[in-house]
N, C-alpha and C positions, 0 to 999 in steps of 0.2 A: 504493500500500500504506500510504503515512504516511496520508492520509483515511481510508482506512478500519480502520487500529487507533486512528488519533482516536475514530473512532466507536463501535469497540468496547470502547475506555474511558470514554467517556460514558456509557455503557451497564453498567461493571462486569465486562466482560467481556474474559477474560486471552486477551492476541493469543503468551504463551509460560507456560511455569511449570516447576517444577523436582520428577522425577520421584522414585523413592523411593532412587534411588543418588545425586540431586544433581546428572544432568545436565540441562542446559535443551532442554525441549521446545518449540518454534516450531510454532505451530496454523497450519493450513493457511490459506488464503484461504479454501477452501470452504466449511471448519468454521466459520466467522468467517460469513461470507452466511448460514451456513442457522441458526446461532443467533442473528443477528440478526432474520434474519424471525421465527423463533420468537418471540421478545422480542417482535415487534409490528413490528416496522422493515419500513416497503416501499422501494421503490425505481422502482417505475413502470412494471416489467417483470414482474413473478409473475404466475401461469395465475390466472381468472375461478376464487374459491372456495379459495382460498390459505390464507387464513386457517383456515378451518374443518378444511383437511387435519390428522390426525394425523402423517403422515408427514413426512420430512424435503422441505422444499420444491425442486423442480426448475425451476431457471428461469436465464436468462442472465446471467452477471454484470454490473452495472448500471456508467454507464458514471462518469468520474472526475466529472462535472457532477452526478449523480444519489449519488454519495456524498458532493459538499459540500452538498450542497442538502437530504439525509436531517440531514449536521451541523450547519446551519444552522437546520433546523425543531428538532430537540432542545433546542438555547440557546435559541430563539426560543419554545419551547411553558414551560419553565423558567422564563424573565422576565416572564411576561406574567401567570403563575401568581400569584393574590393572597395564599395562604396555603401554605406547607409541606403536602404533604400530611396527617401526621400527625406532631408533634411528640412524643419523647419525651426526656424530663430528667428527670436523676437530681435525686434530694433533697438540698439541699444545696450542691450546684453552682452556679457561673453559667450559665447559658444567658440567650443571645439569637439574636430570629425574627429573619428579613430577610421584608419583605413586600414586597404590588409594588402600586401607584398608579396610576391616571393622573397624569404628570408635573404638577407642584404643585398636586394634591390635597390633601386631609388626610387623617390617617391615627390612627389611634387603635386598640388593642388593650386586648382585657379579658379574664380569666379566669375563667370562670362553673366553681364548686367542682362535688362531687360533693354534698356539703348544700345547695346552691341559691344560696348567698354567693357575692356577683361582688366581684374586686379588677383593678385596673388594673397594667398593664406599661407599664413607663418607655421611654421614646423615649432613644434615643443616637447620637450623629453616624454620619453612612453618608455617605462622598463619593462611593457610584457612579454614572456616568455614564449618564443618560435614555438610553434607546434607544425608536427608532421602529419597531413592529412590524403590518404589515399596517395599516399609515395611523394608528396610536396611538402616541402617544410615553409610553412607560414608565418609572418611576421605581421608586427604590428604596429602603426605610426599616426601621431595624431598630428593635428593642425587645428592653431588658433582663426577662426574667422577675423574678417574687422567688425568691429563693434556697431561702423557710421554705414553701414551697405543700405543703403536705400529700401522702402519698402514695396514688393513685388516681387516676381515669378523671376528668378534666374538660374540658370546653369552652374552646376559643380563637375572641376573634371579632374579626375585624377591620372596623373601619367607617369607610367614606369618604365623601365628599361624594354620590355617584352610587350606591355599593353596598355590600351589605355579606356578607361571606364570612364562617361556620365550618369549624372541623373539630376533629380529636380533639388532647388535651393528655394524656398518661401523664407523670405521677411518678412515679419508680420507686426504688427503696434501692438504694442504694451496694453493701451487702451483704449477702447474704442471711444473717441473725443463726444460723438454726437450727445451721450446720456448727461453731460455737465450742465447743458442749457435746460433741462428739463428739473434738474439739482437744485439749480436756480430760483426758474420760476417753473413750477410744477404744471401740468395740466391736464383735464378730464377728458375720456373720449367717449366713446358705443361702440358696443361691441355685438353683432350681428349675425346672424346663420345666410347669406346674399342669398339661398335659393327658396330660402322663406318670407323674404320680404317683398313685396309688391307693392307697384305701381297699376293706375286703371290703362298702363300698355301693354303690361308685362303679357308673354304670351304663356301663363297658369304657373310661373314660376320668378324671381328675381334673374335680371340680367343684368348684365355692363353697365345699360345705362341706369338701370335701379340703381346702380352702385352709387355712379354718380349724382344721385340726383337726391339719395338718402345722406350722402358724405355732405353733401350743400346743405340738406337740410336741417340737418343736426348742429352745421356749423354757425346756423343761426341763432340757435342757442349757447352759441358759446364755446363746444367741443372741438377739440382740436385734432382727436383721429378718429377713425372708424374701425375697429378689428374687425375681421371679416375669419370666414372659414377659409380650410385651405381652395385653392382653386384650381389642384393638380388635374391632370387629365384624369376621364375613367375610359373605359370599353370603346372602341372607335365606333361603335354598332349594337343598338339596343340587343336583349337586354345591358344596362347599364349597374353598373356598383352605386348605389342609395349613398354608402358612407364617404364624405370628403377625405378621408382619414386610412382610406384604404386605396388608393388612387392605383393607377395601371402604369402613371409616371410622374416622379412628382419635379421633376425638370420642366414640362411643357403645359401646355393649359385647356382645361374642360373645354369644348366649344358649342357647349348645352348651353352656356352664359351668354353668345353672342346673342345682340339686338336686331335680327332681318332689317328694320325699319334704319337702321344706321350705317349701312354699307351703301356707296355711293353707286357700284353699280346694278343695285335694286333698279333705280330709275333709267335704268336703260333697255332694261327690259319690255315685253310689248305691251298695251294698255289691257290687256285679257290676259296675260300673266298676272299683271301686277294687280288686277281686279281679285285675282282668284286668291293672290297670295294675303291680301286686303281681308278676304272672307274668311280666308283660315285662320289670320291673328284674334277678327273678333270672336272665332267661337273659344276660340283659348283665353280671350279675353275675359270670357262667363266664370272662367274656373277662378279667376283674382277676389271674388266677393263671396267664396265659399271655403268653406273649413276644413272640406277633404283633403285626404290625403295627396302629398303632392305626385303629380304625376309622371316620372321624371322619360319614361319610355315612349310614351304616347308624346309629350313635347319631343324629345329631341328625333326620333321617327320622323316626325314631321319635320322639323326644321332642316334636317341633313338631307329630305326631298326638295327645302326650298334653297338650300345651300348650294348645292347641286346645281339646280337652273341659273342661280346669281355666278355660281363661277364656269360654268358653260359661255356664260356671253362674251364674257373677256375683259379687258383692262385696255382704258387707255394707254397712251407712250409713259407717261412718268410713272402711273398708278400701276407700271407693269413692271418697270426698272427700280423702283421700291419693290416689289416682290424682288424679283431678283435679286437682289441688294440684301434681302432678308436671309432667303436661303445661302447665299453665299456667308454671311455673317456665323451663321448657326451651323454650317460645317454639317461635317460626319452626324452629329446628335441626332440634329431634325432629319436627316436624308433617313438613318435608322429607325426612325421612330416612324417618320411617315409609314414607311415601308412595310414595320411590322403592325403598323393598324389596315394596311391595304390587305394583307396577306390575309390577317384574320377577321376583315370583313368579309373576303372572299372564301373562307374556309365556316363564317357562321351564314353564307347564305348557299352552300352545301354546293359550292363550284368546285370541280375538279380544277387543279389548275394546269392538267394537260387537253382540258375540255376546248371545243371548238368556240365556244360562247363565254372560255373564261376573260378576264375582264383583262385586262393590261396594264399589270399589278405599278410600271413604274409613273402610268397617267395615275392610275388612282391614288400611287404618294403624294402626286403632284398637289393635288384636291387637298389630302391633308396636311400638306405644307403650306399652304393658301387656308385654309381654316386657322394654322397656326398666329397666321400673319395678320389675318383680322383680330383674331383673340389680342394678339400685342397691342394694336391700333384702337383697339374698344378700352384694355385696360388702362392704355395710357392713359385717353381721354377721361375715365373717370379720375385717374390720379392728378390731371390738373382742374378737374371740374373742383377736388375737394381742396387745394390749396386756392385755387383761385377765389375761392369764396370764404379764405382766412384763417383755413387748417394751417396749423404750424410742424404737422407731420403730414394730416392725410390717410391715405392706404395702409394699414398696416398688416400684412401678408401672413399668414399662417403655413407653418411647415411640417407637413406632418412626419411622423416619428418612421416612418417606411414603407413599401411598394406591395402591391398584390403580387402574390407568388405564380401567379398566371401570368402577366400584367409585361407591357413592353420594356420596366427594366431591369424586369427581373430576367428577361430574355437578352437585351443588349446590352446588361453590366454585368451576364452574368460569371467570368471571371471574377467579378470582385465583389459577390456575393456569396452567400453558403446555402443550399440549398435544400440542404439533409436538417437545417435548424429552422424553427419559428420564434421572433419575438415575443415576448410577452412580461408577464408578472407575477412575483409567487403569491400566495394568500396573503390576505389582507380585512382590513373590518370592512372595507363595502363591498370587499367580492373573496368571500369565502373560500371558493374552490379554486380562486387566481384567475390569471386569464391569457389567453392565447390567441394573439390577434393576427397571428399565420402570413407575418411578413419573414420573408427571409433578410437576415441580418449581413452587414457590410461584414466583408473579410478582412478582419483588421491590417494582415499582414499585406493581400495582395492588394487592398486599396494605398497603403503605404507604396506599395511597387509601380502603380498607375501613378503615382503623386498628386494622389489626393484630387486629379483632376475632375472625373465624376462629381464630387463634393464642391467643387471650386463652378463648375459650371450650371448644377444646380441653383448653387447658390443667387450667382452671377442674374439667372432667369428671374427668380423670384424678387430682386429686388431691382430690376430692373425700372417697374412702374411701381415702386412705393417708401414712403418715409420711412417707415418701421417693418421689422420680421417679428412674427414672434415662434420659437422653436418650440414645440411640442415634444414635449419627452425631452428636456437638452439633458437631463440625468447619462440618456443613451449616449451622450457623446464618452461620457465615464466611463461606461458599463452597461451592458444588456442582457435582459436576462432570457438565454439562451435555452429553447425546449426540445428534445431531441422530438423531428415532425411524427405525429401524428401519437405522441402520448401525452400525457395530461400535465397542466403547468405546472403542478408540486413535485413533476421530475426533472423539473429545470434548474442551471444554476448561472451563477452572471460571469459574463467572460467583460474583461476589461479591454480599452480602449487608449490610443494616446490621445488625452484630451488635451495635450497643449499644440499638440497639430492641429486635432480638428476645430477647437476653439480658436485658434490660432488664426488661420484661414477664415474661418466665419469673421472673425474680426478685421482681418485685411480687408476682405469683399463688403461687408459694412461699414468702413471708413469710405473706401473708392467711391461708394453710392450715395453717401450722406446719411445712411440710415441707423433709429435707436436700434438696439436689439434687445428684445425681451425672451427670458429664457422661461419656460413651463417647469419650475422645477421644486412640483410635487411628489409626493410619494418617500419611497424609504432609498435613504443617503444618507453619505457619512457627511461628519459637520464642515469640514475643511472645502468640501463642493461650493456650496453657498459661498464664502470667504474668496474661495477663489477665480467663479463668475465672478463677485463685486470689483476684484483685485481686474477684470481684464476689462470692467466699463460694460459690464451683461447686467443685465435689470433682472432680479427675478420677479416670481407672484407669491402675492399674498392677497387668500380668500378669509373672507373674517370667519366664517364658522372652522375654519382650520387653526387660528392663531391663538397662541395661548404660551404663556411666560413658564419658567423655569416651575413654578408649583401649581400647574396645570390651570391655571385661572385665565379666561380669557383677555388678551393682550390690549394693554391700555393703550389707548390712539395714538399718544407721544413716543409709542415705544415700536411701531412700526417701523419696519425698515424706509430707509429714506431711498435704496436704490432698487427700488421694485415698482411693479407697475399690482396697485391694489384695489381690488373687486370684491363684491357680496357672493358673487358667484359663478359657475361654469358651464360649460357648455353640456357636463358630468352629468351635473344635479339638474333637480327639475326648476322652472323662473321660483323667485324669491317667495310667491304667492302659494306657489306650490309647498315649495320648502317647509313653510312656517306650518305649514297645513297638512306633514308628515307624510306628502307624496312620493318621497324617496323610499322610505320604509314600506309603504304600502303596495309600491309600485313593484319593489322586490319581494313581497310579500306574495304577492300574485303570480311573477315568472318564476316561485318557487328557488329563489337564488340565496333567501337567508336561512339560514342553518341553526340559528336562536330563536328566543320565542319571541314573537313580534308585539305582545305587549310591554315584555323588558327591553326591546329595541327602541320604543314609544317613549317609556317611563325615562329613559338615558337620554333620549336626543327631547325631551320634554325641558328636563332638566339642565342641556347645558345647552340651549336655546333661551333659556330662560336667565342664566348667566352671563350669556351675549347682550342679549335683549338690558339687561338692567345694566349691566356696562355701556351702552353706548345711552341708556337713558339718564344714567352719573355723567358723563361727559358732554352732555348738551345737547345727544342727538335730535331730540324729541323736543328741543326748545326753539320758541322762534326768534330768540334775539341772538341767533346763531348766524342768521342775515349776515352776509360780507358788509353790502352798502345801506345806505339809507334808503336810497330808493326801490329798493328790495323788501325797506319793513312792511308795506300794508300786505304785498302778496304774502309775508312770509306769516302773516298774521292768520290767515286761514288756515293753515293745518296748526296753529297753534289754538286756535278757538275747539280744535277736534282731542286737543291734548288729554282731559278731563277724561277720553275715553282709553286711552293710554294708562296702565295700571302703576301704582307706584313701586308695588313688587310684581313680579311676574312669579314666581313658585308658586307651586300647590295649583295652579291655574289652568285648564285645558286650553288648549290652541283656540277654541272657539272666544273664550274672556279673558284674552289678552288685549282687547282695544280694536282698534278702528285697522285696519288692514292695512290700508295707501300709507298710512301716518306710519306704520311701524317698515312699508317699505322707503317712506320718505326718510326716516330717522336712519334709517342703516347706510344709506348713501349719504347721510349728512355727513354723517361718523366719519366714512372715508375720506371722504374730501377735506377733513381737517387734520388728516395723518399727513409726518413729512413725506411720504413716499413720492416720489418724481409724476408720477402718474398714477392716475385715478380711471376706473372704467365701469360704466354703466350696461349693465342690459339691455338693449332693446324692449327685449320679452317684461321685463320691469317695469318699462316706462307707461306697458299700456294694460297690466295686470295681467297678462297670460299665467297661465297652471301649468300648462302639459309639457314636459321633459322631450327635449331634442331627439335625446339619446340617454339608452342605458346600458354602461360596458358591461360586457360579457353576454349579449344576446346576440339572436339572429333575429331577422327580419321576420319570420314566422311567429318569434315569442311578440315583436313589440316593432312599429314600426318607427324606427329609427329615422333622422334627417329626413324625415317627411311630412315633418309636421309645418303648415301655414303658419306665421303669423297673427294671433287671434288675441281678442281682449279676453276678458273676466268672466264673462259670457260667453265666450267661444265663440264671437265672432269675430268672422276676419277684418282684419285692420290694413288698408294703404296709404303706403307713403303720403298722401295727401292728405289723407286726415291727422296723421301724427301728432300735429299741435295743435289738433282741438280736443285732444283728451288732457283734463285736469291731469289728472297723475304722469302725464310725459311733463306735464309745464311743473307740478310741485319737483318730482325727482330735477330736473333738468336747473331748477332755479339751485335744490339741494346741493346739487353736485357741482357748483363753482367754485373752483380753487382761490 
């Protein structure tokens, strides 16, 4: 067992870990074999075709000679190595390479810029001792970098007597600059589901220009971003993935979002086109003022019939050398991507593609290379619709935490992915049995050997049209907890990551772009994480029903982090309305997912809801002379005449006689908006009393429908963008929440 959790630490890989009450978990043997085969690790004994299995591998445990000899080649494959995979150093810093020779060779290192300008790194004593590996005897030599190397992508080349080796060199900032001016002067945003909110254009769903047109409108209230869900591609071709969060790439973008009504060469079309395409928007237009579920197959079916006709007619000269200009920009990526949505649109509409009548798979990239390109063109424009109307960020993008294991990049990164593992989470108090959300996870090592580029150009996309990211799961950039496919998450264990590369790089790519970065980082971690986000200029979150001091008492407002971006709640849990009203409990009550008894579930979150609640009503939440300005006292005067129904204790009290509902969602955003945190973020769902939960982890579509839920008030009915600010409770929240 000691050989092989040697191994499994050579590897990164945690042979225990400590679960979310703080006891230590001890990973099986098995778990341990079958995530080291995953990782690539054989042993002499796996079934013919091992590798290629998705599934978790079934083979004999290998024996004590066959796990020194697996830890033997790992050191031995390590030293023989000429250059680090892919180096990256921060600005500023020292770093020094260790490289490897043939023993008393020469050795010499130089840094080729991203201008073209080479400079040399300095040699510094190394006494490690030659090793002979497969009849070579190895040495070892290091080199100091310069401290002042500019920040960006450059070349490392190492040259010896016999060879000579490159690879990549990242410089990366210390800290990401943008989060100071928000230090400064703090500010409030909304935070959003885009294919839940509508407009009386949308076609039965939120699109681009919803985006923009909800970012304008929020900003007239005062907010300064919009979070949105993520906006990764799904399926090229109904059926489609419901969850933003399980995307097929999260490099390139949905184009269920695009506006028909907003592509220029719509009107070039014939007037009986455009007549027809006129009558198809208004019947989808019926679906905007109902509560059903949204309909994500039947919209984008049709639209990729109307998309289709619009990109048949063609482009004028400019409107055509911008296409072109696009695809050549996007390189190799987009041409892959196209390609594998052409393929497997043609393979779900059951085309041979040695067939007479199959389609002409590199026209049809074409098509979604040109969908790509609108999607860019539509995003932009709502990214200056929402500065230009006085956002001080705008857009702030969401990235979710990994790819569908079906999905185009799980197929074009799949080198530097692992396929035989699924992401996930071991047990926990909201999801019992954990969870397994069947992304295949980055290969740490061969992503290190691409240099990080997949990661850098992801990135690159997503902030391309927006002021802020915010990373979903950034814990994963640490460590992921790794599930050997297709067994249960409590036989997973977490494989670590270099998080000063990948933080690294995210920091470079959001300096170049101007944008904050906010990190998702909930869940179970060690404390030094947190410390050392704040230490590179990463924002974390903080949810107030989560926060609570050192003797478990809910966390008093002055004591909030000042570099976090802080919310009442997530996209997790069900709107605040709900919440108070014990729909999280209930709701897993019903898909059978708690494992307690759901009146002790009840009586516990009774009680330290009730804890919350009389902390932010000690601290002024619930008071109206909480007012920033003066000319804000008589509004603020109305939920303050509702105060009386507002209890002075809240214990011993059922959900139902705790006060006036709005007033208790008004007081919880007061709360926040007087914490130092940089940023402050309101629900949507909040502003106009909705109940019903977006999403609930660890279901399927069958238990609960997930990301299809409309936009709807108190009453469950649906709400559009246009009426937003004639509901009371958007105007209390929205006054509440000024920084």
């Amino acid at each position: 067992m000691d050989t092989l959790r040697a191994l499994a630490d050579a590897h990164n890989i945690a042979w225990s870990y400590q679960d979310t009450a703080g006891q230590t978990v001890h990973v099986s043997e098995d778990t341990l074999l079958k995530t080291l085969r995953a990782y690539g690790v054989h042993f002499g004994n796996e079934p013919e075709g091992w590798q290629d299995s998705v599934f978790a591998v079934e083979a004999e445990n290998p024996s004590q000679e066959a796990l020194e000899a697996a830890l033997a080649r790992v050191e031995a494959d390590r030293f023989s190595r000429p250059l680090p995979p892919c180096v990256v150093a921060t600005h500023g810093y020292p770093y020094v390479v260790h490289v490897h020779v043939h023993d008393g060779a020469s050795a010499r290192v130089n840094v080729t810029l991203e201008d073209g300008s080479v400079c040399e790194a300095e040699q510094v004593e190394n006494w490690t001792q030659p090793r002979e590996i497969d009849g070579v005897v190895w040495g070892e030599a290091s080199f100091r970098l310069p401290e002042d190397l500019p920040l960006g992508w450059h070349t490392l080349t190492l040259e010896s007597d016999d060879f000579t080796s490159s690879g990549f060199l990242v410089v990366t900032p210390h800290r990401i600059p943008t989060s100071d001016a928000f230090v400064e002067r703090p500010a409030a945003g909304v935070m959003a589901q885009l294919y839940s909110v509508r407009s009386k254009h949308s076609w039965g769903m939120g699109d681009f220009s919803d985006l923009g047109r909800l970012a304008a409108t929020v900003a007239e209230d005062g907010f300064d971003f919009l979070l949105i869900n993520p906006l990764h591609a799904a399926e090229p071709y109904p059926p489609v993935e419901d969850s933003p969060y399980l995307p097929t790439s999260r490099r390139f973008i949905n184009p269920i979002y695009i506006d028909i009504d907003q592509i220029p060469e719509l009107l070039t079309l014939d007037e009986a086109t455009r007549e027809e395409i006129e009558e198809i928007g208004a019947d989808f237009q019926t679906l905007n003022t109902t509560a059903a579920q949204i309909r994500r197959d039947d919209i984008y079916a049709t639209k990729l019939q109307v998309l289709r006709e619009i990109f048949a007619a063609g482009r004028e000269q400019a409107r055509e050398q911008d296409f072109r200009d696009f695809i050549a920009r996007e390189g190799e990526g987009l041409q892959h991507f196209a390609t594998w949505c052409a393929k497997r649109e043609a393979e779900e509409l059951g085309v041979d593609g040695n067939h007479a009548q199959a389609p002409d798979i590199d026209e049809l990239a074409e098509f979604y290379m040109w969908l790509q390109w609108i999607c860019e063109q539509q995003l932009g424009a709502a990214q200056s619709a929402a500065t230009d109307a006085g956002m001080r960020i705008g857009i702030m993008a969401d990235l979710a935490v990994g790819i569908h294991p079906g999905g185009a990049d799980a197929h074009n990164l799949a080198d530097v992915l692992v396929q035989q593992a699924s992401v996930g989470a071991p047990p926990d108090a909201y999801n019992h049995q954990g969870q397994d959300w069947s992304q295949p996870p980055w290969h740490p090592e061969k992503l290190a050997e691409a240099g990080y580029i997949p990661w850098r150009d992801l990135l690159r996309t997503v902030l391309r049209h927006s002021g802020g990211i915010r990373i979903d799961h950034i814990l994963g950039l640490f460590r992921l907890f790794w599930i050997p496919r297709g067994q249960a998450p409590t036989t997973g264990t977490y494989v670590r990551y270099d998080h000063q590369a990948l933080i690294g790089i995210l920091a470079l790519e959001a300096e170049r772009a101007g944008a904050v970065v906010i990190g998702e980082d909930l869940g179970t971690f060690e404390p030094w994480v947190q410390e050392y986000l704040a230490d590179r200029g990463v924002m974390g979150t903080s949810i107030v029903w989560f926060e609570s001091d050192w003797e478990g008492n809910p966390l008093r407002q002055e004591h909030y982090r000042q570099l976090a971006l802080t919310s009442v709640n997530t996209h997790d849990l069900p709107p605040t309305a709900g919440y108070l009203g014990g729909e999280h409990i209930e709701l897993r009550h019903r898909l059978g997912l708690l494992e307690s008894d759901v009146a002790t579930e009840h009586a516990q979150d009774l009680h330290w809801q009730a804890q919350v609640l009389e902390r932010v009503a000690e601290q002024g939440g619930f008071r109206a002379e909480n007012a920033e300005n003066a000319e804000h006292a008589e509004d603020a005067a109305a939920p303050s005449a509702q105060a009386g129904r507002v209890p002075e204790h809240f214990h011993g009290l059922e959900r139902e006689q705790r006060g006036d509902l709005h007033t208790l969602i008004e007081g919880l955003y007061r709360f926040i908006a007087h914490t130092p945190s940089a940023l402050s973020c309101v629900s949507l769902v909040d502003m106009v009393g909705d109940t019903r939960a977006q999403n609930q982890p660890g279901t399927t579509k069958d238990q609960y429908p997930n990301w299809c839920i409309p936009l709807c008030d108190g009453d469950g009915q649906a709400v559009l963008i246009e009426d937003l600010q004639t509901y009371p409770l958007y105007q209390q929240v929205a006054r509440a929440s000024r920084r």
